[in-house]
C-alpha positions, -999 to 999 in steps of 0.1 A, spaced: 0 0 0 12 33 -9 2 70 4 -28 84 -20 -37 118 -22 -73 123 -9 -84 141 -44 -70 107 -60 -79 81 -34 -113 74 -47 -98 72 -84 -77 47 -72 -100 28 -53 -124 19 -83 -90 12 -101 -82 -13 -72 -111 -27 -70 -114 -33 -108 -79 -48 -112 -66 -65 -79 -80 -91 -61 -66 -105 -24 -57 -142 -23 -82 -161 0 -59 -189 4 -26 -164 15 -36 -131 16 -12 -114 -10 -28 -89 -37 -26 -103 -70 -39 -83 -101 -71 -104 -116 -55 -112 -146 -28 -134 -129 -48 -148 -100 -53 -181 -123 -15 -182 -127 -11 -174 -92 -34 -203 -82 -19 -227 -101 17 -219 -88 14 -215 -50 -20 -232 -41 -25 -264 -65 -27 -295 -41 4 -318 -55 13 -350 -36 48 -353 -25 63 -384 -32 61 -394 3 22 -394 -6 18 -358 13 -6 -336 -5 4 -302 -1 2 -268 -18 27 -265 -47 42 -235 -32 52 -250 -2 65 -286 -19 105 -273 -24 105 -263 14 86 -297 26 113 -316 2 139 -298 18 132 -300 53 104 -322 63 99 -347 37 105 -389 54 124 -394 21 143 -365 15 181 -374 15 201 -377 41 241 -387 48 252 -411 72 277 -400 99 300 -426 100 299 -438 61 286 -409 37 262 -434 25 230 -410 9 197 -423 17 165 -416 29 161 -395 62 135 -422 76 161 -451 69 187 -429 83 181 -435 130 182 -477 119 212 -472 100 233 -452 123 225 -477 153 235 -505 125 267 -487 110 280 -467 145 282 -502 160 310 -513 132 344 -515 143 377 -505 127 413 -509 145 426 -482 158 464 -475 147 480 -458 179 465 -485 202 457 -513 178 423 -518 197 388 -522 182 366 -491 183 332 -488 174 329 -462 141 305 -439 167 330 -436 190 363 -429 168 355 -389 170 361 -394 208 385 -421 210 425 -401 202 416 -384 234 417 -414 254 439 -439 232 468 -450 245 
């Protein structure tokens, strides 16, 4: 919204009221002729393909952030896979071992971060 002169304010009130049209689903101000465009950008109901139906405009966040099958990396391997396989195969790959060479004991792969502070 900008500051209208009162002699003008009517003017562009009819013009507004021609022209623009507010978003029932978000609110914004979109001028008539690209509310259909509008619509079919942000609000469309697309399903994820976790099976989530959500607005279109929100799918890139969802992907990113929220989504069971977005990827995800392993800690201890770099493996890529998907975030809801990711807590089964942490407890699974953590709990591998590889010989340390200072001490030339076995250490589990979740604690080798830890373990040069106390080898020896």
């Amino acid at each position: 919204t900008k500051d209208i002169p009162v002699a003008n304010f009517i003017m562009h009130e009819i013009h507004c009221s021609r022209n623009i049209e507010v978003c029932r689903y978000c609110s914004e101000s979109i001028p008539k002729s690209e509310m259909k465009n509008h619509m079919e950008s942000e609000h469309v109901q697309v399903t994820c393909k976790c099976r989530m139906k959500i607005e279109k405009g929100l799918l890139k966040d969802h992907e990113a952030s929220a989504c069971p099958l977005r990827p995800a990396l392993c800690q201890y391997c770099d493996i890529q896979l998907a975030f809801n396989k990711l807590q089964d195969h942490e407890i699974y790959c953590g709990a591998r071992t590889e010989r340390c060479g200072g001490c030339g004991r076995n250490i589990m792969m979740k604690d080798l971060k830890e373990h040069p502070r106390v080898c020896g």
